[in-house]
N, C-alpha and C positions, 0 to 999 in steps of 0.2 A: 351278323352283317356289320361293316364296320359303316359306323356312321361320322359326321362331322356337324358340331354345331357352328350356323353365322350366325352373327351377333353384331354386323355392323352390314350399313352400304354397300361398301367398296368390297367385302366378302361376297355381298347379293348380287351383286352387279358382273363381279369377275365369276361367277357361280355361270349366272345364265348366259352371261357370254361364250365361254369355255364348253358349253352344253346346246350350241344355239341349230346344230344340225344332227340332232338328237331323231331317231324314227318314233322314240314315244317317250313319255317319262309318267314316272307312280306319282299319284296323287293323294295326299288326306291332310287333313287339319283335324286339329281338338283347339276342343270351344269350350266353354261355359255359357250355360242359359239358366240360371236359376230364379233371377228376379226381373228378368229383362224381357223386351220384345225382340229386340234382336238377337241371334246370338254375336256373341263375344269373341274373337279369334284370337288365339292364346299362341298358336304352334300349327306353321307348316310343313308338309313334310313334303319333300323330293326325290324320288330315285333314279337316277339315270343310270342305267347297265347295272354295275352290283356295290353300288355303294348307296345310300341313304345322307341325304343332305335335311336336318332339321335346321327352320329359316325361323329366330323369332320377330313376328310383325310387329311386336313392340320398341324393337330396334331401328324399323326402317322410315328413312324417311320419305322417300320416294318408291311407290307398286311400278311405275311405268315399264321397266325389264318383265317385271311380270305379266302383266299388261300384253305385252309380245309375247312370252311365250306362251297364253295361253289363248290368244287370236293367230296363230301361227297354223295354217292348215296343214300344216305336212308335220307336225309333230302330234301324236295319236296320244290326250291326256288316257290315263287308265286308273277308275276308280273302283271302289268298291261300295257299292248300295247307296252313290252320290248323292241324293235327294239333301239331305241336311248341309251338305261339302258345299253343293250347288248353291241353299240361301245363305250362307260364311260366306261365298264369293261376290253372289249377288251385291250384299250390305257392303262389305268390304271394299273391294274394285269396283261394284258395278259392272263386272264384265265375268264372263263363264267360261269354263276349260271346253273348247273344240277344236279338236271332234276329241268327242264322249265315248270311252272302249269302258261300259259299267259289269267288273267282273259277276255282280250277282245277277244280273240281267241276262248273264250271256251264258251263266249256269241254266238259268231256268228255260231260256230258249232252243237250250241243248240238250235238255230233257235231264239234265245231272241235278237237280234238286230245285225247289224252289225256295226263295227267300233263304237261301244259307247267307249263313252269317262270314264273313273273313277267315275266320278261326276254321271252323265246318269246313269251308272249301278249303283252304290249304290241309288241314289233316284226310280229306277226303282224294286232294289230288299229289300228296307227297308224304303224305304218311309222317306229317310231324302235328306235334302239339306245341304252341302257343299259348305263351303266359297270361293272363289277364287280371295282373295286379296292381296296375297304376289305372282300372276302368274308371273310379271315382275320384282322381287325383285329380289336385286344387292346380291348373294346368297356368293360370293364371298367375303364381307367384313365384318370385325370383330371388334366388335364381335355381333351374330346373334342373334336380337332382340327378344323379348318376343311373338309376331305375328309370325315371320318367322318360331320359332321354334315348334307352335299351328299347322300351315297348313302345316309344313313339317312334323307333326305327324300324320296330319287327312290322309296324303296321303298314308299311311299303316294301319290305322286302321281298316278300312274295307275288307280290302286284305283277311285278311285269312276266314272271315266269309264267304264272297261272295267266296272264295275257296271249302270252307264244302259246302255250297250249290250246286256250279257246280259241284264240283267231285261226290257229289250224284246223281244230275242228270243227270253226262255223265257214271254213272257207270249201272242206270238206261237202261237209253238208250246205252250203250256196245260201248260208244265214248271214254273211258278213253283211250284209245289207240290212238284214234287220233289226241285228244288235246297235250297230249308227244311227238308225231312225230312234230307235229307241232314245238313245242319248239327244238328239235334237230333240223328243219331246218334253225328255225331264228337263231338260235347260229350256224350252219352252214357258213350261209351268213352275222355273225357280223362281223363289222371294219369296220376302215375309207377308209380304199385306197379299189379300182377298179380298178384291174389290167385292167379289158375289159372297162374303160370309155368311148371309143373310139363310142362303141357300141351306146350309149346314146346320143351322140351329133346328135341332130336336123339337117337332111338334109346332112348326112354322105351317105345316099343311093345312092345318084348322084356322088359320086366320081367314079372311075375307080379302081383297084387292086392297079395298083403302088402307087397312091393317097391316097388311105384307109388304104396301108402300113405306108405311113408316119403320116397319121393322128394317129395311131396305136401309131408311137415313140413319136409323138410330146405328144400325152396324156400321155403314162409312162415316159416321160419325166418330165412335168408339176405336177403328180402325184407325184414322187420322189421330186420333189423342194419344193411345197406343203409342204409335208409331213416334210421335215427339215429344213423349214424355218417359220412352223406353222402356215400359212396362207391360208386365202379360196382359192379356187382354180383359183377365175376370178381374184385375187391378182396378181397373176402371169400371167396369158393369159386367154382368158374369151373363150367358146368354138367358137361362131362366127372367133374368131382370127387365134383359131387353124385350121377351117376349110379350112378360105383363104389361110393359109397360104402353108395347104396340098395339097388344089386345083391348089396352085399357083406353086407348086414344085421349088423353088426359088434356084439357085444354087452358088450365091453368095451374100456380103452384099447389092449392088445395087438395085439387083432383091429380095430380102428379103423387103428390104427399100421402094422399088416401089409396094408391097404389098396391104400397104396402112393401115390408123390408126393404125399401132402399135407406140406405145408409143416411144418415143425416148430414155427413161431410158430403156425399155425394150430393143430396139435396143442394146443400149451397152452393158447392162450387161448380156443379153442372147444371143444375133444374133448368137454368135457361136455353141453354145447347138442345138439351132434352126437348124440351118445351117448342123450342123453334122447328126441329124435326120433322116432330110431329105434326106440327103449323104448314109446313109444307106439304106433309100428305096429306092433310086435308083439303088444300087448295088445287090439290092436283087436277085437271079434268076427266072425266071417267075417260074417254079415249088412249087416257098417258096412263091408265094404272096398270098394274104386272097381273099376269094371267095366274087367280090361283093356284099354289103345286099342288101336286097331283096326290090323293089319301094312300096308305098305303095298299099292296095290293089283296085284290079281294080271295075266297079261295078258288074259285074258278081259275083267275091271273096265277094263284100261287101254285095248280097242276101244270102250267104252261111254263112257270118258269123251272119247273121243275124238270120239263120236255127239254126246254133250253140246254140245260146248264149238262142234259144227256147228249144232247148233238153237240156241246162243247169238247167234252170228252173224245166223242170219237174225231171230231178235227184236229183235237190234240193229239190222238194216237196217231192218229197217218200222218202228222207234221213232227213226229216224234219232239213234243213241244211238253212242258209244262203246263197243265191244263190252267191253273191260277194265270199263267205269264196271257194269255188268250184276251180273255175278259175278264173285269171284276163283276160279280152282283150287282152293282148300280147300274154295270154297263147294259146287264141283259134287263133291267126293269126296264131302260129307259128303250129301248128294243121294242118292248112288250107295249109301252106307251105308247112308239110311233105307228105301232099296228095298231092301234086302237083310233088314229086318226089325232092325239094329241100333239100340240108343239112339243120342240125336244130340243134343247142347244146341244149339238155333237162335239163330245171330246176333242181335244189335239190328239188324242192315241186312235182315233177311225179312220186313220189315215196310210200312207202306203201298202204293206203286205197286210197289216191289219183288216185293212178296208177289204184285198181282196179276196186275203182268205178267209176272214171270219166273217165280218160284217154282214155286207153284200148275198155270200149263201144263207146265212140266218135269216136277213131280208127276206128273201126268196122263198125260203121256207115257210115263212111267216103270213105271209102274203098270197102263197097258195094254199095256207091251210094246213099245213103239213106240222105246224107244231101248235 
């Protein structure tokens, strides 16, 4: 594919203009994340019809063109496994590619594989192979070689063809609706920070209320430092730390320090952030504290989700759907929980065609007994 590198505004600018009643265009970036919280955008890439426009952001001085075309509803962005493209957007613009055509999304909703990779689907739907020799290249220094800028082309070239095919075949099959949906809710849930980190930490379910409370501060804590000090998050405290430390409910620097493995730099230059955290879930009143999460499940739960994840199946067959693209595992625990009468925050993905085809009968099922 023949490609073209901008390297200045007035190239970006005459780019998105000249492209501006476009019906879709390909989308990707390459980042770097190696010491950072955020990632880094190094390289964007564009395709409009059959040329590739590689854009470096280190060039521009103004996103606003871009800005437009990626708030533009009638121009259809088309990615591939956008999740990571989508937090590069986020940090970057602060604004997201819509409407979302995500080619591995709309592989798995088409029952043509799930989770393929770029590579996999274009040799799966054109019978070529695809180089993958600049995967680990340093995308960040300049200026960006004659190879780097060949496989940061290939990486959109086939976007939009492998687009025209699945939009055919999900418009076939009466899916164009919920490959869209889908893309509203990974742009939904793009960015870096988790406000609910707390959630995710391994072995959080044995804390107690007051406990879980501070595990709660200590993570938007860690989150916020993260975040403006640019660093990964075990940079700061690694979630094992956070645990003890919540577990430990430590009320001064003694008891903080009696912990145990926190780092002695950490000790000084945070013990008191820490310390304060903490301070506030203690003072919380039992009314305000978080409802213990739930142990994991028992064996009795673990034949039911086993029921599940069978009646998942056969949904997926008669939806000729990828049974993964349905639900994940967490979804049907959390399933399994609201039968049982516990609270349950419902996903952004329980919603449209999900809601009616999956959810809702599993409900039902659930709820008569039936699994």
């Amino acid at each position: 594919m023949d490609w073209t590198l901008i390297a200045t505004q007035d190239a970006f600018e005459a780019l998105l203009l000249e492209h501006r009643g476009a019906p879709a265009v390909a989308v990707d970036t390459e980042f770097m994340r190696r010491n950072t919280f955020y990632p880094q955008v190094a390289l964007l890439q564009l395709c409009f019809a059959d040329h590739a426009w590689l854009v470096d952001p280190l060039a521009l001085e103004d996103t606003a063109p871009l800005l437009d075309l990626f708030e533009d509803p009638s121009i259809t962005k088309v990615l591939h496994s956008a999740s990571e493209d989508l937090e590069v957007f986020d940090h970057w613009l602060g604004a997201l590619p819509r409407p979302l055509f995500d080619t591995q999304r709309a592989a798995g909703l088409l029952d043509k594989g799930f989770g393929l990779g770029y590579r996999g689907l274009v040799e799966q739907a054109f019978a070529v192979t695809l180089d993958k020799g600049e995967t680990r290249s340093d995308w960040l220094r300049r200026p960006l070689s004659e190879a780097q800028c060949r496989y940061a082309a290939l990486d959109v070239a086939y976007l939009l063809p492998l687009y025209e095919r699945l939009r055919g075949d999900a418009e076939a099959a009466g899916k164009l609706s919920w490959i869209l949906e889908e893309g509203e809710v990974a742009c939904a849930g793009a960015g870096s920070r988790n406000p609910a980190y707390h959630l995710r930490v391994k072995s959080a379910w044995k804390l107690q209320p007051r406990q879980l409370a501070a595990l709660e501060r200590l993570c938007a804590w860690r989150e916020e430092e993260a975040a403006s000090r640019d660093k990964p998050r075990s940079w700061i405290l690694d979630d094992r730390l956070c645990l003890a430390i919540a577990g430990a409910m430590p009320a001064n620097p003694d008891a903080l320090a009696a912990v145990g493995e926190i780092p002695p730099a950490i000790l000084r230059r945070c013990g008191a952030a820490l310390l304060d955290a903490i301070a506030e879930a203690r003072s919380l009143p039992e009314s305000a504290l978080p409802v213990p999460l739930p142990a994991p499940l028992d064996g009795e739960e673990r034949k039911r989700l086993k029921a599940l994840k069978a009646r998942v199946r056969t949904i997926a067959e008669a939806a000729t759907v990828a049974p993964e693209m349905l639900l994940a595992g967490r979804d049907l625990e959390l399933l399994l929980r609201e039968a049982r009468g516990l609270p349950i925050s419902e996903p952004a993905s329980w919603q449209g065609w999900r809601r009616t085809r999956v959810i809702e009968p599993l409900r039902s099922a659930l709820a008569e007994g039936a699994l």
